[in-house]
PyMOL CGO cylinders between C-alpha atoms (Angstrom):
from pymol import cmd
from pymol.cgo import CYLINDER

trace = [
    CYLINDER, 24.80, 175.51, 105.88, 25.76, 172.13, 107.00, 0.3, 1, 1, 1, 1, 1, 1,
    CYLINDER, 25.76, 172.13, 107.00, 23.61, 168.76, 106.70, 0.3, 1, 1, 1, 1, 1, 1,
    CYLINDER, 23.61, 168.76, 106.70, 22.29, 169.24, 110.32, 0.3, 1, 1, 1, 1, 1, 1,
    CYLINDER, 22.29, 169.24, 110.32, 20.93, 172.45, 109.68, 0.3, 1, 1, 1, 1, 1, 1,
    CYLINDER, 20.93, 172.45, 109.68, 19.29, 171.76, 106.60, 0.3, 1, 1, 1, 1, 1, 1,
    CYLINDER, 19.29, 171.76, 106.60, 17.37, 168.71, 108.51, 0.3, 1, 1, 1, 1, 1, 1,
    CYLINDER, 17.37, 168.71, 108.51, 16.48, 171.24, 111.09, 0.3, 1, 1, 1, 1, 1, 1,
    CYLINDER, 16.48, 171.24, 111.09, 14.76, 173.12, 108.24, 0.3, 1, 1, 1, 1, 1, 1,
    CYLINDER, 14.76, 173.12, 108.24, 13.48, 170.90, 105.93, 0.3, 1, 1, 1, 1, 1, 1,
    CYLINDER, 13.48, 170.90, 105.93, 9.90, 171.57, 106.30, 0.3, 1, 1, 1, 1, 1, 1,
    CYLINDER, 9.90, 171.57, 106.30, 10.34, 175.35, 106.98, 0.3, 1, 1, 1, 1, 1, 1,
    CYLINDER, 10.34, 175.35, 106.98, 11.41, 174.87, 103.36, 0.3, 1, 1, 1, 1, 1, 1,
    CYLINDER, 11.41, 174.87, 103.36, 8.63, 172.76, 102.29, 0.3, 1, 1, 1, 1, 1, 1,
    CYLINDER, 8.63, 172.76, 102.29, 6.41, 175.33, 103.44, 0.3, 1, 1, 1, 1, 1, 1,
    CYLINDER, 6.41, 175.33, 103.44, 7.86, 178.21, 101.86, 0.3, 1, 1, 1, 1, 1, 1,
    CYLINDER, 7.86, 178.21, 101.86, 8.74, 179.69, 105.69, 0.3, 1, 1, 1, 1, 1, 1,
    CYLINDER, 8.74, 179.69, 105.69, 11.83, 180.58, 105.62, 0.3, 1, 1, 1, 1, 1, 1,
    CYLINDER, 11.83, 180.58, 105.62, 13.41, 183.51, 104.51, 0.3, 1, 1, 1, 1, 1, 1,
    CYLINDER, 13.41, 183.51, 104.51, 14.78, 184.46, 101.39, 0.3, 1, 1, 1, 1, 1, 1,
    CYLINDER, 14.78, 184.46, 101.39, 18.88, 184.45, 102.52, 0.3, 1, 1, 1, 1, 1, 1,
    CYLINDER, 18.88, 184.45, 102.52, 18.27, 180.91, 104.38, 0.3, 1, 1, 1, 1, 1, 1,
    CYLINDER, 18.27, 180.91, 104.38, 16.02, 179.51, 101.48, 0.3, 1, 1, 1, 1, 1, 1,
    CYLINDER, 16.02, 179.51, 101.48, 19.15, 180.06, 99.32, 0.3, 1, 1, 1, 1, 1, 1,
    CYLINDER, 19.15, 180.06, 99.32, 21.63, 178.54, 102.09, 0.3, 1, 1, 1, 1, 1, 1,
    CYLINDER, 21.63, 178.54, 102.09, 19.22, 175.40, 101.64, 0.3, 1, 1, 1, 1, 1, 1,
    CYLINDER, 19.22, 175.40, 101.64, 19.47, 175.32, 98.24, 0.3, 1, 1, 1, 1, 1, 1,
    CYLINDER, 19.47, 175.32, 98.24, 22.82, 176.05, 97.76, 0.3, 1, 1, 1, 1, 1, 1,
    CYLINDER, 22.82, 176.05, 97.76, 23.63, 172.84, 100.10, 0.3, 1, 1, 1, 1, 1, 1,
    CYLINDER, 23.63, 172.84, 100.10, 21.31, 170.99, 98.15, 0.3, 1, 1, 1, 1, 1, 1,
    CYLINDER, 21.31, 170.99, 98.15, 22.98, 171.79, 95.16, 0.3, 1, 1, 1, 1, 1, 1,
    CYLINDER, 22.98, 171.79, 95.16, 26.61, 170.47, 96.93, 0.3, 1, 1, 1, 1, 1, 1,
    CYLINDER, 26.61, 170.47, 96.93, 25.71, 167.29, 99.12, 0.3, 1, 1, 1, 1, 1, 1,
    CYLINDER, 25.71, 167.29, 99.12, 24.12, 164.37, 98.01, 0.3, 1, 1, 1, 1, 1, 1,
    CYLINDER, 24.12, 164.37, 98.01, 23.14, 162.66, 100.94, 0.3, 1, 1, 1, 1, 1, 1,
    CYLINDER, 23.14, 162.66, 100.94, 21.32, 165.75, 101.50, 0.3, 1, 1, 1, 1, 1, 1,
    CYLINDER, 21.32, 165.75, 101.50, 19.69, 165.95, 98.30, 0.3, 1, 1, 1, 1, 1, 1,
    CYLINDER, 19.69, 165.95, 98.30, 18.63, 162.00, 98.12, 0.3, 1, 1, 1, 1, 1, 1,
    CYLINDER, 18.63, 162.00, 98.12, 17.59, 162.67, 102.32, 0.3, 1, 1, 1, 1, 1, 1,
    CYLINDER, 17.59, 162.67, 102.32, 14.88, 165.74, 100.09, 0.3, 1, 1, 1, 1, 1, 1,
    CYLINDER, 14.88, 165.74, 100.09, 14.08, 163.21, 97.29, 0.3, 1, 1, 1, 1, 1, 1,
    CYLINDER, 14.08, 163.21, 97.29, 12.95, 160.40, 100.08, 0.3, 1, 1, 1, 1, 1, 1,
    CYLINDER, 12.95, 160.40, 100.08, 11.34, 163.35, 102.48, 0.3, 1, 1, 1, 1, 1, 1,
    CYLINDER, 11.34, 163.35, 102.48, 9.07, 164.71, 99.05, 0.3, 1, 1, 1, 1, 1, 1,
    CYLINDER, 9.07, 164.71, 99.05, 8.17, 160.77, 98.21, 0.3, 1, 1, 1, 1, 1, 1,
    CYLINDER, 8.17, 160.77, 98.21, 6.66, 160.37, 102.02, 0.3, 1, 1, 1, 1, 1, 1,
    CYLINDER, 6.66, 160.37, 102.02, 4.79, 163.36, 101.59, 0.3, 1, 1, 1, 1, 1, 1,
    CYLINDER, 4.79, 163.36, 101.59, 3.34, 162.24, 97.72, 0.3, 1, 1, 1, 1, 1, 1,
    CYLINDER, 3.34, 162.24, 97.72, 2.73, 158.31, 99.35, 0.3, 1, 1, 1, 1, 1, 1,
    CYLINDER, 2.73, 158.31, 99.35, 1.33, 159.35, 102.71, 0.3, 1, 1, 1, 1, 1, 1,
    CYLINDER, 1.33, 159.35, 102.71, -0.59, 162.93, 101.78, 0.3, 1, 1, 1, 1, 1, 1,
    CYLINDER, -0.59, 162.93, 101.78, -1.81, 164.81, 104.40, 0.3, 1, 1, 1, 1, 1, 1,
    CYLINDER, -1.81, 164.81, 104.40, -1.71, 163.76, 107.99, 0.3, 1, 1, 1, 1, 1, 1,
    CYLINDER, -1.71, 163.76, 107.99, -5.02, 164.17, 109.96, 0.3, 1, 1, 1, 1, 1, 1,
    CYLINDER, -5.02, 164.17, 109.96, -5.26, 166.79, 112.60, 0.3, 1, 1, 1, 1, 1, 1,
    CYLINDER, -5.26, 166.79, 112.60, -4.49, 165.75, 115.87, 0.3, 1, 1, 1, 1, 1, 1,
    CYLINDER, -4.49, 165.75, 115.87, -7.35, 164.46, 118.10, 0.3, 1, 1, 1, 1, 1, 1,
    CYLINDER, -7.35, 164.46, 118.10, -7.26, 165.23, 121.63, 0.3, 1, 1, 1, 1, 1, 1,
    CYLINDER, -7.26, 165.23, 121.63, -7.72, 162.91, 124.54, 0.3, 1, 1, 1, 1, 1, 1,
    CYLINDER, -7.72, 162.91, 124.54, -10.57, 163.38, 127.10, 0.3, 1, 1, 1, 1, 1, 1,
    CYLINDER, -10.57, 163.38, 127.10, -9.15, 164.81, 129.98, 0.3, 1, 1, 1, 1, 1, 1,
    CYLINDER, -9.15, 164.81, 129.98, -9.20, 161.13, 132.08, 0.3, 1, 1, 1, 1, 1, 1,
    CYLINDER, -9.20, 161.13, 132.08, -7.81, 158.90, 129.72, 0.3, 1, 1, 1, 1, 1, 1,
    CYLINDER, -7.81, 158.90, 129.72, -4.99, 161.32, 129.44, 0.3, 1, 1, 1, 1, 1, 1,
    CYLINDER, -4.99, 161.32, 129.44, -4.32, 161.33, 133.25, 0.3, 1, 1, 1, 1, 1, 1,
    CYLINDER, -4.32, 161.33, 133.25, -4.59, 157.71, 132.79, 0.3, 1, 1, 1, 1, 1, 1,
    CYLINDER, -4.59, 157.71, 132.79, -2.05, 157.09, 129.66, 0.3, 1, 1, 1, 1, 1, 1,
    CYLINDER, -2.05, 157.09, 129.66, 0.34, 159.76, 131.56, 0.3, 1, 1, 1, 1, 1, 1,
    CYLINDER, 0.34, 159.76, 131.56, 0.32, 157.50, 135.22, 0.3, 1, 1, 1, 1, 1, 1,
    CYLINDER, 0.32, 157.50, 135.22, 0.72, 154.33, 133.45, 0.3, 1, 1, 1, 1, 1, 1,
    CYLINDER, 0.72, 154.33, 133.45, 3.90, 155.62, 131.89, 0.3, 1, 1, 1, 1, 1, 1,
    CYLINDER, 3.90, 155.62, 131.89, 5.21, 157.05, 135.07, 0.3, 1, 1, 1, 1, 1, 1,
    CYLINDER, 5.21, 157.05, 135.07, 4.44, 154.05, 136.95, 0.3, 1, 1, 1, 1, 1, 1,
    CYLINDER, 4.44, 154.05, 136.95, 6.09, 152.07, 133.75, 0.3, 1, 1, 1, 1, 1, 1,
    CYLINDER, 6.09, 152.07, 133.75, 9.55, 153.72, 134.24, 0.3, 1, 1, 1, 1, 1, 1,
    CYLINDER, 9.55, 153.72, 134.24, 9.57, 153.17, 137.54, 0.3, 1, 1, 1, 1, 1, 1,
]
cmd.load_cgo(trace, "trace")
């Protein structure tokens, strides 16, 4: 597994998704690369300062048109 890859999956392996070959992969990187390691360290700290995120809310139906126009007409 490279670093890339083990971004990719970071939260699959937070979750306890993936399966048992890759979840070794991850670990075995983990185990070999630093950077990775200290990018796990600073991912696991968010999670303990921030908790859990609130579930998303969703827009009424007009002021999402409305957002969604005002960016078109923004890029143009």
């Amino acid at each position: 597994m490279d670093c890339d890859e083990l971004v990719e999956l970071i939260t699959a392996f937070l979750d306890g998704s993936l399966d048992g070959p890759t979840e070794q992969r991850f670990k075995d990187h983990l185990a070999e690369c630093d950077g990775c390691e200290a990018y796990m360290e600073q991912f696991r700290r968010t999670i303990a300062l921030v908790g859990e995120l609130p579930a998303p809310q969703t827009l009424p139906v007009d002021m999402r048109g409305d957002l969604l126009t005002a960016f078109r007409n923004w890029a143009e």
